[in-house]
Residue, then its C-alpha position, 0 to 999 in steps of 0.5 A: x255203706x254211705x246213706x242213698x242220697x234223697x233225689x231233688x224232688x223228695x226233698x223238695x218241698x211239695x206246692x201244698x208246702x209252699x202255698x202255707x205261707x199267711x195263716x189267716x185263721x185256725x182251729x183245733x178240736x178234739x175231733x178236727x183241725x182246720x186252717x186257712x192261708x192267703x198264700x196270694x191275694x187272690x188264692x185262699x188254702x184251706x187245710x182240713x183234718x178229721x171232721x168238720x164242725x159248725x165251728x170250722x164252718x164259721x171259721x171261712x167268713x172270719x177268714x175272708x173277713x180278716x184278708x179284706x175285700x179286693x177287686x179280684x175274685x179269689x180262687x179256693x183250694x180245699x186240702x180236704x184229704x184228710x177229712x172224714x166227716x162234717x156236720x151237715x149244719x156245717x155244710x149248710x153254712x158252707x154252702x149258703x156262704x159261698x153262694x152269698x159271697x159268689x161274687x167273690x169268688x171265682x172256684x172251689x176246688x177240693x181235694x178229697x178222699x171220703x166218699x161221703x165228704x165228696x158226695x156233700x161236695x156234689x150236693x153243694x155243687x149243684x146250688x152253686x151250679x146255677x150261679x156258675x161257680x164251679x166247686x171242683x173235686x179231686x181224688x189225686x194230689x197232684x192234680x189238686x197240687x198242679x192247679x194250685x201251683x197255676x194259680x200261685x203262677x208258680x211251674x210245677x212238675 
């Protein structure tokens, strides 16, 4: 008997995929791995596994120091699925960054699946909220993938 062939799109890869392209920074720890790309000048990917520290915290700042300032304001998307618990230091420093730097930046959008992580989400929410940067959760990969393709300027089925 002769092996199914794979369809098109199993073997495709995912846009997630494809948006890891320019590795800006990256940690490994015992409890937690962290990454962030810069697939296009003005998207920023972050990857999260495990939990994150102060360390990844301060990871962002190092990052978008790293890729320079420009003229358009970034769009953030945080592959946070994998992500089990934080520090609430590190969600403190996360979110007095991205209020300090609002200017640069035009969303966040979050993939998530602990309700812990997104209940931090929301609570980070509702300061960024008040200088209308949208920080955007959501619990279904396609959906967060779609996005991401839209920024990248890339179709996406």
């Amino acid at each position: 008997m002769s092996p199914t062939p794979r369809s098109a799109v199993e073997s495709s890869p995912s846009i997630g995929d494809l948006a890891k392209r320019n590795l800006v920074r990256g940690m490994q720890e015992p409890r937690g791995s962290y990454e962030i790309y810069f697939p296009a000048p003005h998207v920023c990917l972050s990857r999260a596994r495990g939990h994150i520290s102060v360390a990844f915290a301060e990871l962002v700042p190092a990052a978008f120091e790293a890729h320079g300032s420009q003229a358009e304001p970034i769009v953030t998307f945080n592959d946070w699925e994998g992500v089990t618990s934080y520090d609430s230091e590190a969600r403190r420093l996360l979110t007095i960054w991205t209020l300090s730097n609002a200017r640069k930046l035009r969303t966040a959008e979050f993939l998530v699946r602990s309700r812990i992580v997104a209940m931090g989400i929301a609570a980070a929410n509702l300061a960024t909220k008040a200088i209308r940067l949208p920080l955007v959760s959501h619990t279904n990969r396609s959906d967060f993938e779609k996005s991401l393709a839209r920024a990248l300027g890339q179709t996406f089925a």
